[in-house]
N, C-alpha and C positions, 0 to 999 in steps of 0.2 A: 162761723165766718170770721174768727177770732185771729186764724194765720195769716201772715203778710206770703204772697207770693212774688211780689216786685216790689222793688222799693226803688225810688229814685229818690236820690239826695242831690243837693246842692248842684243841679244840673246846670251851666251855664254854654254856652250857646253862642258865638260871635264868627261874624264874618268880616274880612276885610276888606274896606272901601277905597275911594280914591285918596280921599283926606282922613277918615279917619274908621274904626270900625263900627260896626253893626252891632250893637248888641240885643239879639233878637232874643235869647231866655239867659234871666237873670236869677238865677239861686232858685228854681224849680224846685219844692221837694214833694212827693206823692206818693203814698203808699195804697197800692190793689191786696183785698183781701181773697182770701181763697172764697169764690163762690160768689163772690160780690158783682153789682151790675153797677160802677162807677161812673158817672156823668159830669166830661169834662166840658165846661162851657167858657163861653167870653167870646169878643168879636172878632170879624176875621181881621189879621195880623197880631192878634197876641202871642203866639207860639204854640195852641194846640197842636199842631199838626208835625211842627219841627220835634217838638217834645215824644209824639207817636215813634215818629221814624228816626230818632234817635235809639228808641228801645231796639230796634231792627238794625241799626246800623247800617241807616240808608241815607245818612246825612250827605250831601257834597263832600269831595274832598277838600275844598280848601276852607270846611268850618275848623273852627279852633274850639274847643269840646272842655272842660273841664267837670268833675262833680263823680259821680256813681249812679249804674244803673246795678243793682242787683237780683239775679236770679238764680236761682237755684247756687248760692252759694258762690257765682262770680259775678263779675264786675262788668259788663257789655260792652263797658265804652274800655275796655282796653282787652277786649278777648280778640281772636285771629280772625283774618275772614274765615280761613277755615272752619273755627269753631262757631261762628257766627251762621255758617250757612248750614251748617247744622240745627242750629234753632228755630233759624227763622222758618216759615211757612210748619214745622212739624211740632213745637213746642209754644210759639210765637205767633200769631195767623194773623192777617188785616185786611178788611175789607176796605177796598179805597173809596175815594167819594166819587168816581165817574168810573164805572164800569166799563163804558163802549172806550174809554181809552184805557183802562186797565188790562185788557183783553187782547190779545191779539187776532188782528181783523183776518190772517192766513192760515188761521189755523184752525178747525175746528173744537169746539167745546171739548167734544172728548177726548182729543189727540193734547191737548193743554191740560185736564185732569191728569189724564196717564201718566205723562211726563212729571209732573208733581210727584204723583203717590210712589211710581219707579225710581225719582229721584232719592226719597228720604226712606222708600222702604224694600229697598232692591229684590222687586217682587217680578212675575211674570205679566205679560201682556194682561193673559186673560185676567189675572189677578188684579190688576188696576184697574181692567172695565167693570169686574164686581164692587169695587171699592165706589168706583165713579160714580155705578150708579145707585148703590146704598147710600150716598151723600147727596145726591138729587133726589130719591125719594124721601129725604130727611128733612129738608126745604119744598117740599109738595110742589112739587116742580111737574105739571103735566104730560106723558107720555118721556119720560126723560129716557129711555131706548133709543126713541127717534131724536131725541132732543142730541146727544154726544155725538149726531153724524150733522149735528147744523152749526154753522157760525153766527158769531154774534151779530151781524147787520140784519139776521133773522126773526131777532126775542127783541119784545119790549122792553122799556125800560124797567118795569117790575119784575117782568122775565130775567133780566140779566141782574138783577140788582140777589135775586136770588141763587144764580150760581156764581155769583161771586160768593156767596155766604156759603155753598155745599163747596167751592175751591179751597174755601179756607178751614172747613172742617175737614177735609177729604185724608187728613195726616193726625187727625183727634191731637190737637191743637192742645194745651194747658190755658192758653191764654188768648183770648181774641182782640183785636184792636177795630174799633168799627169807627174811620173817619167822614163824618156827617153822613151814613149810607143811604137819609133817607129823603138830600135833600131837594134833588129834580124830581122827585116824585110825587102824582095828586096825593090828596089827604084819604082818600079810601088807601092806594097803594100802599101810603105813607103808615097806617093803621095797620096793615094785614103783616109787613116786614117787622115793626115792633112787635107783635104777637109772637111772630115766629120765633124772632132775637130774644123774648121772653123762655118760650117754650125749648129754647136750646138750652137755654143757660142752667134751666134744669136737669135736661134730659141728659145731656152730657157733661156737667160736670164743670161749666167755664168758669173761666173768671174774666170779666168782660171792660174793658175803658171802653166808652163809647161817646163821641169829640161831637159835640154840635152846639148852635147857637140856638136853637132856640129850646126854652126853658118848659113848653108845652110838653115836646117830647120826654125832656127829660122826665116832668111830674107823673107821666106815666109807665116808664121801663123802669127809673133807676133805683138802684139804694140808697146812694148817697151822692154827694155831689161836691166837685170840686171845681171854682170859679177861677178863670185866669185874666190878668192884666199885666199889657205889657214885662210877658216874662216870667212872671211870677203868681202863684197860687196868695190868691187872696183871701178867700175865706174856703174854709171846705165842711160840711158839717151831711147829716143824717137829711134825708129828702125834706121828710115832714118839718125838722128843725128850722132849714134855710128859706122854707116856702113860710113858715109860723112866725119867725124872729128874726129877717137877714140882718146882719152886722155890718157888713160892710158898706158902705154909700154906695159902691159900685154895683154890688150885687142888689140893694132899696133898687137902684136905678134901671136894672134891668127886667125886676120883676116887675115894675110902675110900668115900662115900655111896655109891657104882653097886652095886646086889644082884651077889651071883655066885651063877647057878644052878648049881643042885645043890649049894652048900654050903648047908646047912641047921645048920651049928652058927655059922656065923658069925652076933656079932650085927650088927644091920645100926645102921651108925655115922651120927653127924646131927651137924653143924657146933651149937654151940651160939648161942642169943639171934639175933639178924637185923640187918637192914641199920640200918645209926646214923639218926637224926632230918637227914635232909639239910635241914632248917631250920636248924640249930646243926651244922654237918660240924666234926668233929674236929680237932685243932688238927692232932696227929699223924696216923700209918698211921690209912684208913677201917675196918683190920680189926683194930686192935688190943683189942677187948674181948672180942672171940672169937674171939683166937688164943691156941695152946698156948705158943708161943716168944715172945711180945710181952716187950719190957723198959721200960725209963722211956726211952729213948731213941725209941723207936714211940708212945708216948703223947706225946713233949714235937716231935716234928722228923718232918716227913711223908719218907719214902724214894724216893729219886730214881729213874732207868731206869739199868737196869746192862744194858749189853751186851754179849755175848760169842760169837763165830762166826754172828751172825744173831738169836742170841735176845735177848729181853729180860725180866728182872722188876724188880720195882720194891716190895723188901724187902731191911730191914738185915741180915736173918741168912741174908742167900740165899749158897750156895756158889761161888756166878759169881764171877769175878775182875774187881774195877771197875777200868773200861778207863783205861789213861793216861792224859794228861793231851794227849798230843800225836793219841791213837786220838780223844776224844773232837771234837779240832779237825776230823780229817779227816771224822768222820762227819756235822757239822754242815755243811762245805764242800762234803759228795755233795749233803744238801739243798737246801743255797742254791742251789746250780746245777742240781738240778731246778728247783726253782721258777721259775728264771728261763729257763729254757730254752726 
């Protein structure tokens, strides 16, 4: 699990306003390992989501884009649509966070596989209904024969939340992207689709970002974990490490947020005030107004990545030891020579 298969560097992200711009991801950098089950988290409006569909090349036209996404040896954010529509859904695959509007309401389930799997693998009719339904019985999708002659205002929410997962595998995918999939769903549902998303990741091969806010699910699917604010990757470290030792104030403050059942004297704790005006971003740290530990130094000079045995945060008062001067050469030299690899 040692290969980088995407890497995103310095990803920035900005839209323009009436008076000034948006800057919705500020210097993004994140690397997915081969085989990894990566968990992106933070609240909603931080840029998880822009960040997804940036890999995809689904942003609006009028974002203003700078940074690198790379895969497989190019650059995403300046490849063709053509080569773009190449990737996506057959090398690229994402499950969205609302299925019944991900779906198209006139078409049935299986006339929308076909068309998929004919698209990227200009195969015959019957050939996509075999593909179809080898991919719905890979998500234990019940009676899934009858299932590719129904439309979606037919399946459950659990129902549908699963072929959206067998659409996105239906082209054997290298890479899945699962934006919150699990999160109109009860907590039994909630439980049977992490299993599944577990048992894929195995059985085929993924390598998986999976976007959600709350920190439950992640301690139970992921690998590793990458924390986002306002923009940018705050802390990213190994599961057990961020749940053992978070670093960052942001990340203390959102693990303190998680209820613990059965204590009922605890009171349940809430980050104060919210995400800054990303029209005016902070000269400093993006969380220095609702942080406990903030000084004049986090208000006047933004905090750099400190990295230490694999982790990173990116706070003055973090306990990590900032890495020499000669560690920092070698880490930038593994980079350059992925990229040009």
């Amino acid at each position: 699990m040692n290969e980088t298969i995407l890497s995103i560097r310095d990803l920035h992200v900005h839209f323009p306003g009436f008076l000034s711009k948006v800057h919705a991801i500020n210097g993004c950098s994140l690397n997915l390992k081969h085989g990894e089950l990566l968990g992106l988290v933070g609240e909603s409006g931080c840029g998880k989501s822009l960040t997804s569909t940036a890999c995809l090349g689904l942003l609006p036209q009028n974002a203003l884009i700078s940074g690198e996404i790379i895969y497989n040896d190019r650059n995403l954010l300046t490849a063709s649509d053509q080569d773009l529509s190449t990737i996506r859904g057959k090398d690229i695959a994402m499950i969205f966070q609302n299925p019944m509007t991900a779906l198209n309401p006139y078409f049935s389930i299986g006339q929308q596989m076909r068309d998929i799997i004919i698209a990227h693998h200009a195969c015959s009719h019957d050939e996509a209904e075999t593909r179809s339904l080898a991919s719905l019985n890979k998500v234990h999708l019940p009676d899934p024969d009858i299932a590719l002659n129904k439309y979606p205002h037919q399946f459950s929410g659990g129902q549908l939340q699963r072929i959206m997962i067998a659409i996105a595998l239906s082209c054997e995918p290298k890479i899945l992207i699962a934006d919150e999939p699990t999160t109109a769903l009860d907590v039994t549902i909630q439980a049977q689709i992490i299993l599944l998303l577990r048992e894929l990741v195995s059985s085929e091969n993924l390598s998986v970002i999976f976007i959600t806010h709350d920190f439950s699910v992640v301690a139970s699917m992921c690998d590793r974990v990458a924390v986002m604010y306002a923009g940018k990757i705050v802390e990213q470290a190994e599961i057990t490490q961020l749940f053992s030792d978070p670093q960052h104030p942001y990340t203390q403050g959102l693990l303190q947020s998680v209820p613990e059942l059965g204590n009922q004297n605890r009171t349940l704790y809430a980050i104060k005030g919210g995400l800054p005006d990303m029209r005016k971003p902070p000269k400093g740290c993006a969380f220095f107004e609702r942080c406990q530990s903030s000084s004049e130094q986090c208000q006047q000079q933004p905090p750099t990545e400190i990295w230490q045995q694999g982790r990173m945060v990116r706070c003055h008062h973090s306990t990590l030891v900032q890495p020499s001067k000669v560690e920092t050469q070698l880490k930038e030299g593994e980079h350059d020579k992925h990229l040009c690899a």
